[in-house]
PyMOL Python script that loads the backbone (N, CA, C, O; Angstrom):
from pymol import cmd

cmd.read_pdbstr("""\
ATOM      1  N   UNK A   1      33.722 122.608 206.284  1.00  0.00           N
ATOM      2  CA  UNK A   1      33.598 124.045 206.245  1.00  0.00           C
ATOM      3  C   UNK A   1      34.999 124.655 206.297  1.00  0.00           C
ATOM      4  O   UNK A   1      36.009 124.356 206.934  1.00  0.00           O
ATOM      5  N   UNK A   2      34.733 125.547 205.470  1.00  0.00           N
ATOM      6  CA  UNK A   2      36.571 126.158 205.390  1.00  0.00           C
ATOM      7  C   UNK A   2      36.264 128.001 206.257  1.00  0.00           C
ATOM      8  O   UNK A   2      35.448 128.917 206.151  1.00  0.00           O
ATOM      9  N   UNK A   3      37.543 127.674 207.092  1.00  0.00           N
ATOM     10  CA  UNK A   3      37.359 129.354 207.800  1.00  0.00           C
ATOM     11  C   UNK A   3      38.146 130.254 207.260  1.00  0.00           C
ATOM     12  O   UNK A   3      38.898 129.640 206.503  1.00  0.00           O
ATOM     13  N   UNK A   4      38.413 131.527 207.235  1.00  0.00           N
ATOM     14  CA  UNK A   4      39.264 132.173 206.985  1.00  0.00           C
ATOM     15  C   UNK A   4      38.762 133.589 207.430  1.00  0.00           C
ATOM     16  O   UNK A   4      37.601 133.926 207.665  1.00  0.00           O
ATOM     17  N   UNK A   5      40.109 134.474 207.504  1.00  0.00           N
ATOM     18  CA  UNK A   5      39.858 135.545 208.307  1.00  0.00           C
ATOM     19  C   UNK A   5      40.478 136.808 207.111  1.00  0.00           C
ATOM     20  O   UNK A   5      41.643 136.989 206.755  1.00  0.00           O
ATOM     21  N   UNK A   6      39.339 137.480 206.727  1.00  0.00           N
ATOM     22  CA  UNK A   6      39.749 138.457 205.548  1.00  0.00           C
ATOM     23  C   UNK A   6      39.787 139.583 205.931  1.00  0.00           C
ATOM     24  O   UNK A   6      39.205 139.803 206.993  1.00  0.00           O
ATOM     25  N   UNK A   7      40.421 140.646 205.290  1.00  0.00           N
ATOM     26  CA  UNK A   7      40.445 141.901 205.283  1.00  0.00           C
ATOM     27  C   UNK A   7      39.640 142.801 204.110  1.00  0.00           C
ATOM     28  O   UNK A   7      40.208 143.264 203.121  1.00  0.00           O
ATOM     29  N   UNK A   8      37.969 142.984 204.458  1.00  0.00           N
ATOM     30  CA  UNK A   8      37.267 143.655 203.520  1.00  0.00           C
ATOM     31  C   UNK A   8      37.218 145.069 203.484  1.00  0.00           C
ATOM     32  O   UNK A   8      37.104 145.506 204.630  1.00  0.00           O
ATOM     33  N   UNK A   9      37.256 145.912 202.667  1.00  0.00           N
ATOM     34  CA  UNK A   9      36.248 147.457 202.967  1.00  0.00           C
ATOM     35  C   UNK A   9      35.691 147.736 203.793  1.00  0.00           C
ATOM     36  O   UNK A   9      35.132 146.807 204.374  1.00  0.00           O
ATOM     37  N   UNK A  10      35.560 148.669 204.165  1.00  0.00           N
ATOM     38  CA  UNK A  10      34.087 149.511 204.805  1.00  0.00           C
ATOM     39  C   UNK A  10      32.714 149.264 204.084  1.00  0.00           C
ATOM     40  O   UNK A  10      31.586 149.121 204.556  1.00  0.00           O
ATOM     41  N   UNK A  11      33.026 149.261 203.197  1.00  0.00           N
ATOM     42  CA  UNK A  11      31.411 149.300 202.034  1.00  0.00           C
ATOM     43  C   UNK A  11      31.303 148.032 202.123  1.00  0.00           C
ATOM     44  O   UNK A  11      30.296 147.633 202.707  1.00  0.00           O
ATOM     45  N   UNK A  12      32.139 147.142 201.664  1.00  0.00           N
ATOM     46  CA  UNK A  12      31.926 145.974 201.975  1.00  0.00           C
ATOM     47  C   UNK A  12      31.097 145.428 203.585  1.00  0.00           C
ATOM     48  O   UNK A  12      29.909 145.360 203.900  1.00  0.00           O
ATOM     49  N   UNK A  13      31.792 145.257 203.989  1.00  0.00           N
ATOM     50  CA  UNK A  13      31.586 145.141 205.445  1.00  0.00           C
ATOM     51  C   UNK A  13      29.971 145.774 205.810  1.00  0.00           C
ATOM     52  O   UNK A  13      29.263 145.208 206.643  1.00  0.00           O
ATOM     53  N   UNK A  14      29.492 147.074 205.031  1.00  0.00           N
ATOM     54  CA  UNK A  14      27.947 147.788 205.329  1.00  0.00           C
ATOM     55  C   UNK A  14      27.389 146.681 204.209  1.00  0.00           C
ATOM     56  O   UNK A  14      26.216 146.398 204.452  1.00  0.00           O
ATOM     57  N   UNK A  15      27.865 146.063 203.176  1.00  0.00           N
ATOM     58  CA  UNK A  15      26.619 145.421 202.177  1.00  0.00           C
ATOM     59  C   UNK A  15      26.011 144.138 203.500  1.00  0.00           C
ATOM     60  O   UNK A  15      24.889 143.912 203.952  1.00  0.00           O
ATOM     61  N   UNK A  16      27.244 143.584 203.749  1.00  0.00           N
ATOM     62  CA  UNK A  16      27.479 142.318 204.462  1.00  0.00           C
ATOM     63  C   UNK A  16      26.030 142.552 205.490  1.00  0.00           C
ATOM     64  O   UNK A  16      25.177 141.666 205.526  1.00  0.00           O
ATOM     65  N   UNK A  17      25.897 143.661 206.189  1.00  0.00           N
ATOM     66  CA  UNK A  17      25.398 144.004 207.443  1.00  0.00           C
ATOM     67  C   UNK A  17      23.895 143.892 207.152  1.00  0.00           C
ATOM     68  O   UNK A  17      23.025 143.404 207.874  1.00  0.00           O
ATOM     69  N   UNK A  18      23.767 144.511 205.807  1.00  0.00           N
ATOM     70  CA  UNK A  18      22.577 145.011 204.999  1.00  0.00           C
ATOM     71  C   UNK A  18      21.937 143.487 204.783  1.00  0.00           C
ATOM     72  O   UNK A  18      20.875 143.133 205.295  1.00  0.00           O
ATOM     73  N   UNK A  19      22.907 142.512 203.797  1.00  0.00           N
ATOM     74  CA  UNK A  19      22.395 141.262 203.394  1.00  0.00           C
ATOM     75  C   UNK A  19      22.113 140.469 204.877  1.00  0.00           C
ATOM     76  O   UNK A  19      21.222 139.620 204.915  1.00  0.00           O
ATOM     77  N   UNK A  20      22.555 140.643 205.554  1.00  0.00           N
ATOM     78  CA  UNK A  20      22.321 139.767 206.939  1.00  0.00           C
ATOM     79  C   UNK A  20      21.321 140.278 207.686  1.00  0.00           C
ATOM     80  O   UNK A  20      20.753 139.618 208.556  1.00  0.00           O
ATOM     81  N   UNK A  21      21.014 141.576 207.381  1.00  0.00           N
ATOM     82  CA  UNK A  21      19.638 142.119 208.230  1.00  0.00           C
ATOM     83  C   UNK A  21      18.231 142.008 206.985  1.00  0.00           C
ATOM     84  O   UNK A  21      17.013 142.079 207.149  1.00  0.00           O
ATOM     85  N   UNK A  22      18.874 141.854 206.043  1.00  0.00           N
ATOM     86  CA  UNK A  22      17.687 141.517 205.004  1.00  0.00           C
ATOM     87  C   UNK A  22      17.140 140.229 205.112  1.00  0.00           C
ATOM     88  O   UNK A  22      15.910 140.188 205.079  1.00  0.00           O
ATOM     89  N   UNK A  23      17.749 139.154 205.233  1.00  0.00           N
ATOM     90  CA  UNK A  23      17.702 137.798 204.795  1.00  0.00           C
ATOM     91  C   UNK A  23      17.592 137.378 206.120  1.00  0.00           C
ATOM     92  O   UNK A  23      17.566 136.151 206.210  1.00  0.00           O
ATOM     93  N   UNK A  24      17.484 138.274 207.701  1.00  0.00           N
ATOM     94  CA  UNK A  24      17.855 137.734 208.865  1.00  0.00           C
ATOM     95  C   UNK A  24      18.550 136.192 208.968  1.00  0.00           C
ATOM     96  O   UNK A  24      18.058 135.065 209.031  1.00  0.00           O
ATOM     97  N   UNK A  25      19.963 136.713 208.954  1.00  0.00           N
ATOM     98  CA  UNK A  25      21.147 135.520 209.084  1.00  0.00           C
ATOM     99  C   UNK A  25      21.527 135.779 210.349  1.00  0.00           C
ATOM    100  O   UNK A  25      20.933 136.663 210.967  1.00  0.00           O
ATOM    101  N   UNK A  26      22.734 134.949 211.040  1.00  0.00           N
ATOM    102  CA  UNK A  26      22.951 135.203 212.337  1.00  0.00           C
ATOM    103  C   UNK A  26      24.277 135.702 211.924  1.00  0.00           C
ATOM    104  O   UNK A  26      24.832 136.143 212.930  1.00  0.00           O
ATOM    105  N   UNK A  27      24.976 135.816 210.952  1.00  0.00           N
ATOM    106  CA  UNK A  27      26.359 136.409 211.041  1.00  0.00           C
ATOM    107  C   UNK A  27      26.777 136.569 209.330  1.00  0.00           C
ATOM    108  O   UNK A  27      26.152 136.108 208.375  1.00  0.00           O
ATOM    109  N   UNK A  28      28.182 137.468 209.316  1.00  0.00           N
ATOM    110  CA  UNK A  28      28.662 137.241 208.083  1.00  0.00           C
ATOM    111  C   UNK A  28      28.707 136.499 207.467  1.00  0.00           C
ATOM    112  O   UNK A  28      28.370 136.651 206.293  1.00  0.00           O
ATOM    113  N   UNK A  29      29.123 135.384 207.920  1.00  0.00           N
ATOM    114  CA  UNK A  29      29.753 133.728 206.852  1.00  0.00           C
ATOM    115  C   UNK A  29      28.489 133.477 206.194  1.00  0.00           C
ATOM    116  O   UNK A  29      28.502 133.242 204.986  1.00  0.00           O
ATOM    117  N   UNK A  30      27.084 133.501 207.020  1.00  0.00           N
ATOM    118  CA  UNK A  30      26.024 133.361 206.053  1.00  0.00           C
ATOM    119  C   UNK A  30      25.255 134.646 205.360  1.00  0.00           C
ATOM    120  O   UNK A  30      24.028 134.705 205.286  1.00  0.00           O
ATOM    121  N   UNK A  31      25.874 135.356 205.013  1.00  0.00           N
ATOM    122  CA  UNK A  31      25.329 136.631 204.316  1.00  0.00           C
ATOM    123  C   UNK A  31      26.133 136.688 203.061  1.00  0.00           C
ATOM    124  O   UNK A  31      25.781 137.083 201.949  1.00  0.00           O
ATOM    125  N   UNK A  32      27.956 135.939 203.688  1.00  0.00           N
ATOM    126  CA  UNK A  32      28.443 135.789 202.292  1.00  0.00           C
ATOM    127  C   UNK A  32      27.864 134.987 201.491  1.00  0.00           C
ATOM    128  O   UNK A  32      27.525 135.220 200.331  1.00  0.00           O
ATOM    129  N   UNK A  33      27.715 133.860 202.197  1.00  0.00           N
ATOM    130  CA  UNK A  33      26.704 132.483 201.342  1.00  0.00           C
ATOM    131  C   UNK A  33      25.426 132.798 200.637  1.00  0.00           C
ATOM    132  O   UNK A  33      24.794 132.189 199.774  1.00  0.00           O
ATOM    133  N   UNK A  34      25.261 133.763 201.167  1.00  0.00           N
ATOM    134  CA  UNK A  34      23.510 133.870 200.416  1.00  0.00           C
ATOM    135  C   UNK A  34      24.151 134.991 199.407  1.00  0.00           C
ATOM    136  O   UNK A  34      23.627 134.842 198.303  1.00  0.00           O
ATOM    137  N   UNK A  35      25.220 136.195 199.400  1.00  0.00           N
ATOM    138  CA  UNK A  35      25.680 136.404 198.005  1.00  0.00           C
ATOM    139  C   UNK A  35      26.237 135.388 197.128  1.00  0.00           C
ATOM    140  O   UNK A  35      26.190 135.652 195.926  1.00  0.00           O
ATOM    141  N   UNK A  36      26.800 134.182 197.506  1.00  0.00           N
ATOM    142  CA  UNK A  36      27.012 133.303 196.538  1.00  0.00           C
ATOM    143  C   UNK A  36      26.115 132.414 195.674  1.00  0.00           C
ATOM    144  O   UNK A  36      26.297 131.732 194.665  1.00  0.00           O
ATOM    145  N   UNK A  37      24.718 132.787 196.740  1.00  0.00           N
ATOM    146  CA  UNK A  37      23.747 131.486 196.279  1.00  0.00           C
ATOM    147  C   UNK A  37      23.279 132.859 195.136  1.00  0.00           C
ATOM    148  O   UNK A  37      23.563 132.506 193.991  1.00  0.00           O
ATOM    149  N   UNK A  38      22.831 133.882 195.155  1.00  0.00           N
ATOM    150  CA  UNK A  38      22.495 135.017 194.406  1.00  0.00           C
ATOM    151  C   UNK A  38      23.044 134.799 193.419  1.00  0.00           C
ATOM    152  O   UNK A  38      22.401 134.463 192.425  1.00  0.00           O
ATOM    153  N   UNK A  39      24.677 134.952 193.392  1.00  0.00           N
ATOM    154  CA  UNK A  39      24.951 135.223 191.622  1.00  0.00           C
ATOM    155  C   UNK A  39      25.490 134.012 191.219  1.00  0.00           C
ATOM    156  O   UNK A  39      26.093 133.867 190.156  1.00  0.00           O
ATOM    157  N   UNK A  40      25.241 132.915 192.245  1.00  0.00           N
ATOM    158  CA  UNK A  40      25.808 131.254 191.623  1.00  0.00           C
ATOM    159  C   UNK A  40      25.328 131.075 190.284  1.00  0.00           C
ATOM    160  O   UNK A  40      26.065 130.681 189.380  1.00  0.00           O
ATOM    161  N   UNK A  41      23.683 131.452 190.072  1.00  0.00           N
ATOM    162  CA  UNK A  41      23.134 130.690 188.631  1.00  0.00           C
ATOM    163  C   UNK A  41      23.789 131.863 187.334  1.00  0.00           C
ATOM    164  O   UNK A  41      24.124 131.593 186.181  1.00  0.00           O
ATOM    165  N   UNK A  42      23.798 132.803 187.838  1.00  0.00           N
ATOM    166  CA  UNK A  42      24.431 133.822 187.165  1.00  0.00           C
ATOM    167  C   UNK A  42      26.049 133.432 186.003  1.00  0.00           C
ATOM    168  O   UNK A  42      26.220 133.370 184.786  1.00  0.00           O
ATOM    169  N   UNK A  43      26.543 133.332 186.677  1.00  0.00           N
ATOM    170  CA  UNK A  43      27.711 132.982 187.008  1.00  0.00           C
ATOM    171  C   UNK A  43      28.036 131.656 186.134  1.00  0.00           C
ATOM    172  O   UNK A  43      28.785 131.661 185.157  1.00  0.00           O
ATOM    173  N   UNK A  44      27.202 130.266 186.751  1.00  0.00           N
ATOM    174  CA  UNK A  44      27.306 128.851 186.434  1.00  0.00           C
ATOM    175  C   UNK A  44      26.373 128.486 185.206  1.00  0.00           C
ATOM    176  O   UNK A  44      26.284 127.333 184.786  1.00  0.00           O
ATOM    177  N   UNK A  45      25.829 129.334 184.777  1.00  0.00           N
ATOM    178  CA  UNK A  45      24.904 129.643 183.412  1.00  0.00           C
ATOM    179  C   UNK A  45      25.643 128.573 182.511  1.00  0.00           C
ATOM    180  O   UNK A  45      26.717 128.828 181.966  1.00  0.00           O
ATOM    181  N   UNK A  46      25.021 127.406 182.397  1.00  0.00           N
ATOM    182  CA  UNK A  46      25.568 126.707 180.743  1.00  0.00           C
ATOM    183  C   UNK A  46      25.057 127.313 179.777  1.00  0.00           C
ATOM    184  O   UNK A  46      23.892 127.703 179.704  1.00  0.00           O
ATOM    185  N   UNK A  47      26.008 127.441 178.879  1.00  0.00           N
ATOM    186  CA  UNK A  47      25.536 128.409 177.636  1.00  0.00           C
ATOM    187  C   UNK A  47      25.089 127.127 176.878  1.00  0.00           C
ATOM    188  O   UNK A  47      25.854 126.177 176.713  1.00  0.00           O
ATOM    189  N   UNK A  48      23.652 127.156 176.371  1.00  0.00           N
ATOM    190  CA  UNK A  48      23.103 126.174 175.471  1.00  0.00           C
ATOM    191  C   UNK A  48      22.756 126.807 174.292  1.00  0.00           C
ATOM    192  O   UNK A  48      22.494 128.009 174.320  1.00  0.00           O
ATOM    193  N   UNK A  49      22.704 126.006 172.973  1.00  0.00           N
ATOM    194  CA  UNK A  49      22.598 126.760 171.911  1.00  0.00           C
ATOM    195  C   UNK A  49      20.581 126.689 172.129  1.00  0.00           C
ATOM    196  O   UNK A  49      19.814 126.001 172.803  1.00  0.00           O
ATOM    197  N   UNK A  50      20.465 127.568 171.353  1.00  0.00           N
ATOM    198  CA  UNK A  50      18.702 127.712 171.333  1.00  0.00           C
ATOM    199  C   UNK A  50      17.936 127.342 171.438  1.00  0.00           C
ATOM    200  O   UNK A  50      16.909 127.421 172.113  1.00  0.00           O
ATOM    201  N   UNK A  51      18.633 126.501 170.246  1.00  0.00           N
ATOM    202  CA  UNK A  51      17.469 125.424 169.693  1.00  0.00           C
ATOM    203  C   UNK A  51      17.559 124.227 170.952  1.00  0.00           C
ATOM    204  O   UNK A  51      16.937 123.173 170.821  1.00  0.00           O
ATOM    205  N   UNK A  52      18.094 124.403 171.736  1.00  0.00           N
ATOM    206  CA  UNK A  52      18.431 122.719 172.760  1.00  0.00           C
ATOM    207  C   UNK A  52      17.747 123.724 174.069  1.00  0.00           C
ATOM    208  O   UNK A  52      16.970 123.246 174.896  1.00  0.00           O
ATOM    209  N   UNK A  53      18.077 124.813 174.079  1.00  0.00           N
ATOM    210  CA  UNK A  53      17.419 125.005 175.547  1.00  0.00           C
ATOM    211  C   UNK A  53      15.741 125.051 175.415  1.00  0.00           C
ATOM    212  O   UNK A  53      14.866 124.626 176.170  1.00  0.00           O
ATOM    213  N   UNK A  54      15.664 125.923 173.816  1.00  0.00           N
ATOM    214  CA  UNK A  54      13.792 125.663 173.846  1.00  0.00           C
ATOM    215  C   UNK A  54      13.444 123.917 173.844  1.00  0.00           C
ATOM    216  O   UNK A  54      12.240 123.842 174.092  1.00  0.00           O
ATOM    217  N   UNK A  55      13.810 123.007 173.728  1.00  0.00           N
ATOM    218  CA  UNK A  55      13.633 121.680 174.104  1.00  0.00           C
ATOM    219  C   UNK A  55      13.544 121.777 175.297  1.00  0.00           C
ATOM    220  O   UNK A  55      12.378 121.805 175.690  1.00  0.00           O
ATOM    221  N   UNK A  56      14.331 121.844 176.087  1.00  0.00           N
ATOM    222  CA  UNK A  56      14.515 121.469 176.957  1.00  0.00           C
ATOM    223  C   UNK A  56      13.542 122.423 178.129  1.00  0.00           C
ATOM    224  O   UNK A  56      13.149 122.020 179.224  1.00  0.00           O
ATOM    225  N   UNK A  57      13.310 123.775 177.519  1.00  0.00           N
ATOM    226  CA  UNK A  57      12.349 124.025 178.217  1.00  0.00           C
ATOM    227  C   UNK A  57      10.528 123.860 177.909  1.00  0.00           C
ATOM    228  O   UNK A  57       9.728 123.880 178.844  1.00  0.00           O
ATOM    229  N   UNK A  58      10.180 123.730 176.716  1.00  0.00           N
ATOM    230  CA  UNK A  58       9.297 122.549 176.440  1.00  0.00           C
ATOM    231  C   UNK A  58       9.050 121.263 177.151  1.00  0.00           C
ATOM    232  O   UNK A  58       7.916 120.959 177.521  1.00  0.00           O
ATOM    233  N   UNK A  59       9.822 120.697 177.298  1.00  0.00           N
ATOM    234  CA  UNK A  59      10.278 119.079 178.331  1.00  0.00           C
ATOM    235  C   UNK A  59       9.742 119.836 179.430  1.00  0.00           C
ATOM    236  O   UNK A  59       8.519 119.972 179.427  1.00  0.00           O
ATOM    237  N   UNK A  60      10.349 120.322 180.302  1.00  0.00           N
ATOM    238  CA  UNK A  60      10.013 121.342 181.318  1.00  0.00           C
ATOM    239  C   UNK A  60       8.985 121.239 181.444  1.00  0.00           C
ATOM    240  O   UNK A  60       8.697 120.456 182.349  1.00  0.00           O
ATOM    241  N   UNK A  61       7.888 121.832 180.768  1.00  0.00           N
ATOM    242  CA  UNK A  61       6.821 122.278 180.780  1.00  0.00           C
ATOM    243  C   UNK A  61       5.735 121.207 180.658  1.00  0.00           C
ATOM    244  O   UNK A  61       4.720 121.440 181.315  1.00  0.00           O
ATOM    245  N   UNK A  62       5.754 120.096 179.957  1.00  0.00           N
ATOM    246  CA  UNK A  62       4.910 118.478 180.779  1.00  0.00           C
ATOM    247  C   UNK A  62       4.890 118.394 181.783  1.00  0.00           C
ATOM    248  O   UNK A  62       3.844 118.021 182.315  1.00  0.00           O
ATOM    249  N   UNK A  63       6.028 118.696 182.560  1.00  0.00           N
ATOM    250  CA  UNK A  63       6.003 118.227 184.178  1.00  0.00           C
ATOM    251  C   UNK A  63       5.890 119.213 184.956  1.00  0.00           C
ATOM    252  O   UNK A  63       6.367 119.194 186.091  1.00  0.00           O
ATOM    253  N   UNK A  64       5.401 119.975 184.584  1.00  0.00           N
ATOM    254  CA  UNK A  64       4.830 121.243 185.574  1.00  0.00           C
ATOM    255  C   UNK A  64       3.444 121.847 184.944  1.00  0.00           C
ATOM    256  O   UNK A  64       2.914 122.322 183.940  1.00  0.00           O
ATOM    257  N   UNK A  65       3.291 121.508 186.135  1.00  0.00           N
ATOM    258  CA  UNK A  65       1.235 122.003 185.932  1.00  0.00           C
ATOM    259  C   UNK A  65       1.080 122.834 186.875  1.00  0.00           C
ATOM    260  O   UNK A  65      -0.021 123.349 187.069  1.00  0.00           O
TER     261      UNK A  65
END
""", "prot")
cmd.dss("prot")
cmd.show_as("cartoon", "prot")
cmd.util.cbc("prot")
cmd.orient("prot")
């Protein structure tokens, strides 16, 4: 685990408060984490061409009933 001690906003600091009373976390470090888990897939998106992701979500779809 890596620590560090930042200097955020005000607004910042109220989202933080907001995501941690939403998600009931016990502190910041995990309110940041759960914004990271939020826009991770966002973010880490492999761009597949079309024709390979409708495969692949076809495939998908055998193994889920």
């Amino acid at each position: 685990m890596v620590k560090a001690i930042i200097d955020i906003p005000e607004s910042t600091n109220h989202l933080l408060n907001i995501i941690k009373a939403k998600y009931n976390l016990k502190d910041k470090s995990q309110a940041i984490s759960k914004i990271a888990e939020l826009v991770e897939e966002e973010i880490l998106e492999i761009k597949l061409k079309p024709e390979i992701k409708e495969d692949i979500e076809i495939d998908a779809r055998d193994y889920i009933q």
